[in-house]
SERO-4910 file (N, C-alpha, C, O; in steps of 0.05 Angstrom, whole numbers):
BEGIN
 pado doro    nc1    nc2    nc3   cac1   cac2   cac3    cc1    cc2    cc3    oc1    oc2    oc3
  Unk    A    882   -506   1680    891   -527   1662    874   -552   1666    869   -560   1688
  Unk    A    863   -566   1639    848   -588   1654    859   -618   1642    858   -622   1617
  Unk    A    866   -632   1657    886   -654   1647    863   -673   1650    844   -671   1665
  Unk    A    872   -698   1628    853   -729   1631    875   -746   1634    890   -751   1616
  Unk    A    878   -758   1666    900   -783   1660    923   -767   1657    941   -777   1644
  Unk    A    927   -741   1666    957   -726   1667    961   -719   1641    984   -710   1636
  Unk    A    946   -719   1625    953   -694   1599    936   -674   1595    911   -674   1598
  Unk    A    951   -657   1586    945   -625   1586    921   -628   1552    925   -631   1528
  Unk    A    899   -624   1568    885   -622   1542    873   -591   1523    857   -587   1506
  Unk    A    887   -580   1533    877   -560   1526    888   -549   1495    875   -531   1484
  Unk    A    908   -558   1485    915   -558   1463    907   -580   1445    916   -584   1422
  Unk    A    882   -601   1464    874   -624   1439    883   -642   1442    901   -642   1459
  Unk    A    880   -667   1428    893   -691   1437    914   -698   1410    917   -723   1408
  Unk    A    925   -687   1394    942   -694   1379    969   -697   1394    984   -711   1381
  Unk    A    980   -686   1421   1001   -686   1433    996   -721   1439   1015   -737   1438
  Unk    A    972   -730   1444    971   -766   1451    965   -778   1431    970   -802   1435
  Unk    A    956   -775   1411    952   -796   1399    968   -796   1381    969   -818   1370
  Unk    A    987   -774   1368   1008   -770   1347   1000   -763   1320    981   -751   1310
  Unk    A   1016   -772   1313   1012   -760   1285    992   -791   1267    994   -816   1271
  Unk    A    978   -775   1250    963   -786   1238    968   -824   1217    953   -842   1208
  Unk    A    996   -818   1218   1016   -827   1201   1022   -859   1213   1027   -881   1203
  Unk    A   1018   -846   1248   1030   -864   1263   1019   -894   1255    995   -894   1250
  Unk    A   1034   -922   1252   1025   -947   1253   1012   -954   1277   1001   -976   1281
  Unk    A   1012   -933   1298    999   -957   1321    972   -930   1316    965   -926   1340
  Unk    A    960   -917   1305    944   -899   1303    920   -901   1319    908   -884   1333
  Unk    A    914   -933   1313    875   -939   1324    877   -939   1354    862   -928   1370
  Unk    A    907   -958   1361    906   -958   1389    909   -927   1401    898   -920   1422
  Unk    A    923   -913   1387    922   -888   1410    892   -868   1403    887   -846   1412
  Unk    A    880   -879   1389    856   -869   1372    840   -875   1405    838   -857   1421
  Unk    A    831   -904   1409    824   -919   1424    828   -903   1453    813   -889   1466
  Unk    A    855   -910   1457    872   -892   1487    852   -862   1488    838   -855   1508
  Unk    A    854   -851   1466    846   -819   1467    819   -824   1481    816   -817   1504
  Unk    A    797   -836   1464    774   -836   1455    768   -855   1499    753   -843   1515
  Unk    A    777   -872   1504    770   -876   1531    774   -845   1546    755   -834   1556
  Unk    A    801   -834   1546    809   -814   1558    782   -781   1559    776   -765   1577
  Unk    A    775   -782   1538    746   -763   1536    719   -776   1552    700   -764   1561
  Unk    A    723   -803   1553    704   -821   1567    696   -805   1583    677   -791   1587
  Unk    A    726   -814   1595    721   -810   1630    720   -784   1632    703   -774   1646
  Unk    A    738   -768   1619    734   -731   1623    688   -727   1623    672   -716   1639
  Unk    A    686   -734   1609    655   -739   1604    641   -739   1630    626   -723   1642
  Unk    A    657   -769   1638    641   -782   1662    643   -764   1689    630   -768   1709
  Unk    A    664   -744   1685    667   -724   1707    650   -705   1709    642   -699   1732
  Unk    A    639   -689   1681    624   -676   1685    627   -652   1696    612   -640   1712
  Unk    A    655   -641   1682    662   -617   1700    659   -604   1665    673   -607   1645
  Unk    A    632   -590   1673    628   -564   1648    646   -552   1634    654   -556   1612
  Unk    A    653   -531   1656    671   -513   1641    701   -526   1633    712   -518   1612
  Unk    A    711   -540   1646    730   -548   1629    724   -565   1604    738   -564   1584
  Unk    A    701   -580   1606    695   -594   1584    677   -571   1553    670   -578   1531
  Unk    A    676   -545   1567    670   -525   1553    682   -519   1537    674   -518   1514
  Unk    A    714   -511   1548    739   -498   1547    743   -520   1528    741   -510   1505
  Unk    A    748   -543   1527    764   -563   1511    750   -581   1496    759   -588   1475
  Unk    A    725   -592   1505    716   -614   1486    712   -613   1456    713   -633   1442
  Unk    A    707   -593   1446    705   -581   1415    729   -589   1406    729   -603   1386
  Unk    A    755   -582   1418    782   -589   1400    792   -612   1407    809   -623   1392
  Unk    A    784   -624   1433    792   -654   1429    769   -674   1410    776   -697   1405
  Unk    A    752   -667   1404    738   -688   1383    740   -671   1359    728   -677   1338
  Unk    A    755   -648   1362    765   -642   1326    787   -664   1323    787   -682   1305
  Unk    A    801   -661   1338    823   -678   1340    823   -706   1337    840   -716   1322
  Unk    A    808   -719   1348    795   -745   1345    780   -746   1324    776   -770   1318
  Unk    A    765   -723   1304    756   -737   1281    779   -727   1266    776   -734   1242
  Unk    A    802   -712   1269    818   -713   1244    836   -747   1251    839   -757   1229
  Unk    A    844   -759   1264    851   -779   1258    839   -800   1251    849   -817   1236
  Unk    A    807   -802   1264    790   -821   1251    791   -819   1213    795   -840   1200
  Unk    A    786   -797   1201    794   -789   1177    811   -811   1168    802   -826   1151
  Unk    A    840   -815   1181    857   -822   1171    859   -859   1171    876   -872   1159
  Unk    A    834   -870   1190    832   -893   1190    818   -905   1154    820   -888   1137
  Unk    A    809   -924   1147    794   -937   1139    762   -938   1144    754   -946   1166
  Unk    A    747   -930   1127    720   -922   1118    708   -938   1135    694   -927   1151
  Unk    A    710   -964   1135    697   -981   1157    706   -985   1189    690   -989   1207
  Unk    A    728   -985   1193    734   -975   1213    730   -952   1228    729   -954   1252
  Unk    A    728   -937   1219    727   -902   1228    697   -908   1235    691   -903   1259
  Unk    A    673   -920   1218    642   -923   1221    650   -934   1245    654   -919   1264
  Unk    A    654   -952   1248    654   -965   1268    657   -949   1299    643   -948   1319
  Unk    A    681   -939   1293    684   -923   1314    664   -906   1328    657   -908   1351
  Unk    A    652   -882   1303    633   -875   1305    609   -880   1322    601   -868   1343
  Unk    A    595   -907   1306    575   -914   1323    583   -928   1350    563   -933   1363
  Unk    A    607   -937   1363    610   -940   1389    605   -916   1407    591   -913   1427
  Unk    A    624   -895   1391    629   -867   1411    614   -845   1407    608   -832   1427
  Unk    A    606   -837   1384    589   -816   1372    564   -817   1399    565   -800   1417
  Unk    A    549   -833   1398    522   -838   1419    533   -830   1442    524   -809   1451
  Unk    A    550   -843   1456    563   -825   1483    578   -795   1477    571   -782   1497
  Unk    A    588   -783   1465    601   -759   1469    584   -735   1451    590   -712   1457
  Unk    A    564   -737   1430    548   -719   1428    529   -715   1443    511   -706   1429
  Unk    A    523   -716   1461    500   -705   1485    519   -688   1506    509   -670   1520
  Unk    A    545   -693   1509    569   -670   1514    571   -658   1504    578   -636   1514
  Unk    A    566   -659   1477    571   -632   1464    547   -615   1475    548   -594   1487
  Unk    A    531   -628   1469    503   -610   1464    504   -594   1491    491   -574   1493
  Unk    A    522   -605   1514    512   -596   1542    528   -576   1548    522   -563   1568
  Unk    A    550   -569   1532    562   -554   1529    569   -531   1504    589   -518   1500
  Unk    A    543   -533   1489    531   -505   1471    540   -521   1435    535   -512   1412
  Unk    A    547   -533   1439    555   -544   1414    527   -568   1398    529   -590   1388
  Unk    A    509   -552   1402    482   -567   1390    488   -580   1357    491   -603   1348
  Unk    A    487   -557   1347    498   -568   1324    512   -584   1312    502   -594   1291
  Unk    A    527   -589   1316    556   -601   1315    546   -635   1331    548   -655   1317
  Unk    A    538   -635   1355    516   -658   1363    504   -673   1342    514   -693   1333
  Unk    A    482   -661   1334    465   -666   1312    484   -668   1290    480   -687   1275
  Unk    A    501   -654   1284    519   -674   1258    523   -690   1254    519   -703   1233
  Unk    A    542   -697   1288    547   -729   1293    536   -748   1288    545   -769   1277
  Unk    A    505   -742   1297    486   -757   1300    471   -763   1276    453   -780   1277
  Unk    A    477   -751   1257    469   -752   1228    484   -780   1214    475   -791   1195
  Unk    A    510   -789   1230    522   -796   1213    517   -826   1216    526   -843   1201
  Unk    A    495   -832   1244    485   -869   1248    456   -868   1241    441   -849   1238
  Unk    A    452   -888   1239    431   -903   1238    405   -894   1250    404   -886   1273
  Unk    A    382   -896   1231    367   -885   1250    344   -916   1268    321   -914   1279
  Unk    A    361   -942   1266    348   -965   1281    365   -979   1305    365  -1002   1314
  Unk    A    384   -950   1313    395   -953   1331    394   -944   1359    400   -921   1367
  Unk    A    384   -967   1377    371   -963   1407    402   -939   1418    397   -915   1417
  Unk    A    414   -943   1422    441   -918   1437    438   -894   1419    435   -874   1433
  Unk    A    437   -887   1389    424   -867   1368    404   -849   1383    405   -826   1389
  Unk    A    388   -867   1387    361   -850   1387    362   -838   1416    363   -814   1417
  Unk    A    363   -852   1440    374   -843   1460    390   -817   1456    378   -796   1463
  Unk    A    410   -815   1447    430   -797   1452    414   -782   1437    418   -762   1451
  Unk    A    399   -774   1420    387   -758   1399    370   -743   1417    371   -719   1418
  Unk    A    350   -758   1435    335   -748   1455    348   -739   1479    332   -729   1495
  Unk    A    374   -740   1488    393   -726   1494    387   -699   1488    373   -682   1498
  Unk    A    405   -700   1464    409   -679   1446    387   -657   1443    393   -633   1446
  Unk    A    364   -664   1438    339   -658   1439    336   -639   1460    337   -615   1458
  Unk    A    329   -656   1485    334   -638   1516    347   -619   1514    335   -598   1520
  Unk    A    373   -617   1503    392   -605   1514    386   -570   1501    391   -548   1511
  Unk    A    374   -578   1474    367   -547   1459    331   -534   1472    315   -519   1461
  Unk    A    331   -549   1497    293   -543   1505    268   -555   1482    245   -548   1481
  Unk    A    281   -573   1464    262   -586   1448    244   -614   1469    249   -637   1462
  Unk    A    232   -611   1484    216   -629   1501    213   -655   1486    225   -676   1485
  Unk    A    187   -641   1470    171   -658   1455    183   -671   1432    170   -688   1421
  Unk    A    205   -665   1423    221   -682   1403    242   -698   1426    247   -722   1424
  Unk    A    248   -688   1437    265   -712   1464    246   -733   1464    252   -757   1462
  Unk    A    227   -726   1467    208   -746   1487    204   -776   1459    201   -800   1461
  Unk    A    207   -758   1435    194   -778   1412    221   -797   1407    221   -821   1401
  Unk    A    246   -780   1409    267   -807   1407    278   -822   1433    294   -841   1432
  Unk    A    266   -809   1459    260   -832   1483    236   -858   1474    240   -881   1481
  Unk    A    217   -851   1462    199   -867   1454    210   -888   1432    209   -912   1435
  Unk    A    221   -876   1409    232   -892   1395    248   -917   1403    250   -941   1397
  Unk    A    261   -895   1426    287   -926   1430    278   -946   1451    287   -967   1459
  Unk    A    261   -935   1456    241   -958   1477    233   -970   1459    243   -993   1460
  Unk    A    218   -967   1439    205   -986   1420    228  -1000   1404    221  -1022   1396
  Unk    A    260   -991   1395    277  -1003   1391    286  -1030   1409    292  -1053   1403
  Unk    A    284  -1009   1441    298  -1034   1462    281  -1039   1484    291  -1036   1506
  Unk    A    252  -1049   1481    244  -1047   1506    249  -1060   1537    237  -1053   1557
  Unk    A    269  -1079   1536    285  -1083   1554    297  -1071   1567    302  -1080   1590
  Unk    A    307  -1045   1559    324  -1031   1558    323  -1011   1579    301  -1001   1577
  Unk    A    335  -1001   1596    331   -979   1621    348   -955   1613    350   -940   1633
  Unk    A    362   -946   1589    373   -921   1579    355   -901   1575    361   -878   1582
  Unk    A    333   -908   1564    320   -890   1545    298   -878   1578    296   -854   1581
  Unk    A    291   -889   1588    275   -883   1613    287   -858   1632    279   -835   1639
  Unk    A    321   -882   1637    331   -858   1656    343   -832   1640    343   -812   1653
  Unk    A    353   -830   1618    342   -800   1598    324   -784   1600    325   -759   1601
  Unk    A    303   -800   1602    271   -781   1609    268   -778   1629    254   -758   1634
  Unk    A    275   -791   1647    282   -776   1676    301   -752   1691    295   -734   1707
  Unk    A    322   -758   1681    346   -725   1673    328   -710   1663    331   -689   1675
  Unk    A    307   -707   1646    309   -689   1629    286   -672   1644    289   -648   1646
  Unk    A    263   -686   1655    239   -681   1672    252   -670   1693    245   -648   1703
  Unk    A    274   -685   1704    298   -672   1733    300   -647   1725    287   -630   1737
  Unk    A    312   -643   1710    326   -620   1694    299   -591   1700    298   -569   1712
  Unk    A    283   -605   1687    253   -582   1687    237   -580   1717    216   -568   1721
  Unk    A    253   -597   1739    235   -597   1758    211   -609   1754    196   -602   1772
  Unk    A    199   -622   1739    167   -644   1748    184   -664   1751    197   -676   1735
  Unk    A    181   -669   1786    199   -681   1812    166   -709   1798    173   -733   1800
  Unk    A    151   -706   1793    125   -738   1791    144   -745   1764    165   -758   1768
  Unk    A    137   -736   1733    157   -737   1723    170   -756   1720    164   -777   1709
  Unk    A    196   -749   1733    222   -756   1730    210   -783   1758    198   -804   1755
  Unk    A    215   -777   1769    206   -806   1795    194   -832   1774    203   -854   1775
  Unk    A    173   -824   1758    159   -843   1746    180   -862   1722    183   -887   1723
  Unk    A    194   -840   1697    215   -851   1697    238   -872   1699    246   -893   1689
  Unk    A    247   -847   1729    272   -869   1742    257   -900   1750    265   -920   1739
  Unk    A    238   -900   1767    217   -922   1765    222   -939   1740    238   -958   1742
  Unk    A    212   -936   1722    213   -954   1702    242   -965   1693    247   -985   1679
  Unk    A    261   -945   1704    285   -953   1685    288   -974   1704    286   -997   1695
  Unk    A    293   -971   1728    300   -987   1766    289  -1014   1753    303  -1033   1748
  Unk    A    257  -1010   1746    245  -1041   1747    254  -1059   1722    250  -1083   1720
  Unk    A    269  -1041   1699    277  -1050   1676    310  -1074   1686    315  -1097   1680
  Unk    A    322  -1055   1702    345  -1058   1716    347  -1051   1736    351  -1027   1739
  Unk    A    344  -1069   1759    350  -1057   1779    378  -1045   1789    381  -1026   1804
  Unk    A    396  -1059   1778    424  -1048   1788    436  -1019   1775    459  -1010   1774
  Unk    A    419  -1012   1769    419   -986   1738    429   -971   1762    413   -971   1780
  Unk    A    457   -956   1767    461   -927   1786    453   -920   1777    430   -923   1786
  Unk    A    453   -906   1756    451   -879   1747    414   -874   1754    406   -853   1765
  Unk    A    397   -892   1746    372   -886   1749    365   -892   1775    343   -883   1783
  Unk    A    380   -906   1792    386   -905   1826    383   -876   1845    369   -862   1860
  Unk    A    409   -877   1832    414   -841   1830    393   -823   1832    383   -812   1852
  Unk    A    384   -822   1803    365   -809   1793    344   -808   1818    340   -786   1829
  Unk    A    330   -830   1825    312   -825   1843    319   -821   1878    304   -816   1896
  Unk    A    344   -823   1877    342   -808   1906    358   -765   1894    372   -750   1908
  Unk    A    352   -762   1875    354   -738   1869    330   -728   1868    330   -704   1872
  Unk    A    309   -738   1863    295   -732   1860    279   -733   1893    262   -715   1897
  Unk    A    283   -746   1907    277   -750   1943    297   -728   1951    288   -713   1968
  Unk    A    316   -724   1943    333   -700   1950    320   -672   1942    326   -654   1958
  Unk    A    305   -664   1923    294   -645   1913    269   -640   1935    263   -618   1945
  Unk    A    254   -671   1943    241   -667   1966    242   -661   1990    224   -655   2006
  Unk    A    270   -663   1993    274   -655   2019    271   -683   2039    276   -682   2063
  Unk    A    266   -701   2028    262   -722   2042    295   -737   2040    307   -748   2023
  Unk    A    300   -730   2065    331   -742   2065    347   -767   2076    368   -779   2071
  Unk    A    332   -769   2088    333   -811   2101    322   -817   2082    332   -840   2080
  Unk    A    306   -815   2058    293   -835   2037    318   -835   2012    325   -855   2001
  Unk    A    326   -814   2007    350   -791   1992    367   -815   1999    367   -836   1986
  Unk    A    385   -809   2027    404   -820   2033    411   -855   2028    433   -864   2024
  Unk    A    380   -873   2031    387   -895   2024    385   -904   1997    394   -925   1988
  Unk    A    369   -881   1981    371   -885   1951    391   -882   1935    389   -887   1911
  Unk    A    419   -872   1950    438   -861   1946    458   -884   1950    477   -889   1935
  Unk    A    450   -902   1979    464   -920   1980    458   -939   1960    475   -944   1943
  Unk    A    440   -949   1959    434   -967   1942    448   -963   1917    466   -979   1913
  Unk    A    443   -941   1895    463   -930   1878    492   -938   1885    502   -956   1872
  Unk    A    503   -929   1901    532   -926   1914    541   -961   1914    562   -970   1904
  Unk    A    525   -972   1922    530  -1007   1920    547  -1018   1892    570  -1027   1887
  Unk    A    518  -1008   1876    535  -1011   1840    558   -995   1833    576  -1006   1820
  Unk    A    560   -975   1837    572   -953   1831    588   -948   1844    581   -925   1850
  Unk    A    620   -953   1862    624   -954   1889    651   -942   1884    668   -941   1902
  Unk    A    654   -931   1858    683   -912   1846    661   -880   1840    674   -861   1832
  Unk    A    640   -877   1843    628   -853   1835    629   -828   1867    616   -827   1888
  Unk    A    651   -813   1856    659   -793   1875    628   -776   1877    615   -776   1898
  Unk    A    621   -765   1857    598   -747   1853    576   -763   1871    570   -753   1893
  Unk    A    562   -787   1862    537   -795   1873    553   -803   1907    538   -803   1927
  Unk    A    579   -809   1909    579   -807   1945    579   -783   1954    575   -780   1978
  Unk    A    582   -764   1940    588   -736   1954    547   -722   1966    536   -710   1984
  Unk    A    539   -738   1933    506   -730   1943    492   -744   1969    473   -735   1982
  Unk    A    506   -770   1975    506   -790   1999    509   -773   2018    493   -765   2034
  Unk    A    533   -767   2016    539   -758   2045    531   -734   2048    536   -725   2070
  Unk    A    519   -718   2030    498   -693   2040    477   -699   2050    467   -688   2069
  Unk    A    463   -727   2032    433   -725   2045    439   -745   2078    425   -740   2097
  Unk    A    455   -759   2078    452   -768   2114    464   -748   2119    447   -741   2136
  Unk    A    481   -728   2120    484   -707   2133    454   -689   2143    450   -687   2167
  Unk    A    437   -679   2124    413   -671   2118    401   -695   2144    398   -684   2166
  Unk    A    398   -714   2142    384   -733   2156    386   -736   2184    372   -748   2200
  Unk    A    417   -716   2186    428   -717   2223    443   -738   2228    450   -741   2252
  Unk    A    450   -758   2210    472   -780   2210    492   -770   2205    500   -778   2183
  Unk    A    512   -749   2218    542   -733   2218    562   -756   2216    583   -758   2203
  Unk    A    553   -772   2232    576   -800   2231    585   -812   2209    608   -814   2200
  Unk    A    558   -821   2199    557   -834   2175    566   -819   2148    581   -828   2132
  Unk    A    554   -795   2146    567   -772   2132    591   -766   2126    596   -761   2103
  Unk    A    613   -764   2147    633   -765   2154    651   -795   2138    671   -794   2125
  Unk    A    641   -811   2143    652   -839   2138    650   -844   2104    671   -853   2094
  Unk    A    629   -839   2088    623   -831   2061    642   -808   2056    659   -815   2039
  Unk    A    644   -786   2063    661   -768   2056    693   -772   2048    707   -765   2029
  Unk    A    697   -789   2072    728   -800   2076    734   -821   2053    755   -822   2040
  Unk    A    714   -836   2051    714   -853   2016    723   -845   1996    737   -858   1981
  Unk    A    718   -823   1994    717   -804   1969    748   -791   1964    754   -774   1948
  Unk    A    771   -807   1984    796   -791   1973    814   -807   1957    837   -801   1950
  Unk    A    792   -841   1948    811   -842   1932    803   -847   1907    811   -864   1891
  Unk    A    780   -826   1904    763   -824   1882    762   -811   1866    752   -790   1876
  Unk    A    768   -808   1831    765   -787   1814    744   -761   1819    722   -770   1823
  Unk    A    745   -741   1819    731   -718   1828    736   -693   1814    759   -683   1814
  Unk    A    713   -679   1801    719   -655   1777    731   -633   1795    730   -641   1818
  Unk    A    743   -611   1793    746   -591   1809    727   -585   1825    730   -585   1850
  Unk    A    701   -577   1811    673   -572   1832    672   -595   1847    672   -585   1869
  Unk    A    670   -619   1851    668   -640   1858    684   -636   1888    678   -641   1911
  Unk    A    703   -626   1876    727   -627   1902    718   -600   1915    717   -599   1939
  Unk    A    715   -589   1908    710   -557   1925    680   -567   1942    683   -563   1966
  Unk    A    652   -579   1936    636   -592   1945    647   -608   1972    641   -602   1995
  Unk    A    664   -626   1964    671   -647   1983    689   -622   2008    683   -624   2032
  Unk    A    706   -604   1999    714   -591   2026    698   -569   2035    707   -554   2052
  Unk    A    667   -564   2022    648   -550   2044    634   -568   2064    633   -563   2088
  Unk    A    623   -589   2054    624   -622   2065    636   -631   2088    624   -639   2108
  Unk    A    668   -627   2083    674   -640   2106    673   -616   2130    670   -623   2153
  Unk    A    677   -584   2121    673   -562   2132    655   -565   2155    662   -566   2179
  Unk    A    629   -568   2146    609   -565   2156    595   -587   2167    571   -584   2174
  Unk    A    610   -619   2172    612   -638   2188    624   -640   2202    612   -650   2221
  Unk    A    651   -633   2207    663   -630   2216    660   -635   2253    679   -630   2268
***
């Protein structure tokens, strides 16, 4: 069963947000639409396999029921975050629908498009709406650390480093492209370099169960059991996908 926030999603989110009819509609529209957020931000596949198709059926039959400009609206907040889920979970198509439905001079758009892109082994069309949204936002450190996932993804470990690099110097406080580059020191095997790239990440990021769990592998990896140990223990009062949690008790297994 895979619950968000203690509901059973597997029948969809019409049991939360109600009936279409409802007067308080947008707010539980809203409620839902955070609640897939975070299911997102977990990153547990197969349940988001199992379910994400019928909770954003569900969520666009009530958007339906909003107001033409409202519903857009919605759209272009959430559409850019939750179609590159789809796509990661076989629903390409359906992605690219979404994505049909904004703008094409929109820096989060094009991003998620080059997402999307990745996600069907289209490289070289990823790469052209990473480019785009750079040239949309060049301030911007999204579109970089994208092209770094995606180079991750294919293993060119120069790549992806180069990338995360640019997104870091775009923003330094960027986790995710933090991340990114001690995953990529993790791939190397270099695990004292891993481990403090991890911290550094972990600084901004300091509710992310997943990137402490990669922490406390690579100082584990590094022969810091202590410290390993101490990161690990963090992590219990932290959201965590099932895999997440099965990770964390080979972890503490094998620190022990």
């Amino acid at each position: 069963m895979f619950e968000i926030s203690g509901h059973n999603a597997e029948n969809g989110l019409v049991a939360i947000i109600g009936s279409v009819t409802d007067p308080a509609s947008e707010l539980r529209l809203t409620h839902a639409l955070a609640r897939i957020d975070r299911a997102i931000a977990l990153d547990d596949r197969p349940a988001l396999a199992r379910n994400l198709p019928d909770m954003m059926g569900s969520v666009s039959m009530l958007l339906g029921s909003l107001p033409p400009n409202v519903s857009r609206d919605y759209k272009y907040l959430w559409w850019p975050k939750f179609a590159p889920a789809l796509a990661r979970v076989g629903e390409v198509a359906r992605a690219e629908s979404m994505l049909r439905e904004l703008p094409a001079n929109c820096y989060p758009c094009a991003v998620s498009r080059g997402d999307v892109a990745a996600s069907k082994g289209d490289k070289a069309g990823a790469i052209r709406w990473f480019e785009q949204a750079k040239s949309l936002g060049p301030s911007l450190p999204f579109a970089d650390e994208a092209l770094g996932r995606m180079h991750l993804a294919a293993d060119d470990l120069n790549a992806a480093e180069r990338a995360f690099e640019r997104a870091t110097s775009l923003e330094p406080r960027y986790a995710d492209a933090l991340r990114g580059s001690g995953d990529v020191l993790a791939r190397r095997r270099v695990w004292r370099e891993a481990a403090k790239q991890y911290a550094a990440a972990a600084r901004q990021a300091p509710r992310w169960g997943g990137l402490h769990l990669h922490w406390a592998n690579a100082l584990r990896r590094s022969g810091d059991g202590k410290r390993a140990r101490e990161v690990l223990r963090s992590t219990g009062s932290m959201i965590l996908s099932p895999a997440d949690l099965a990770v964390r008790e080979r972890l503490r297994r094998i620190t022990a």
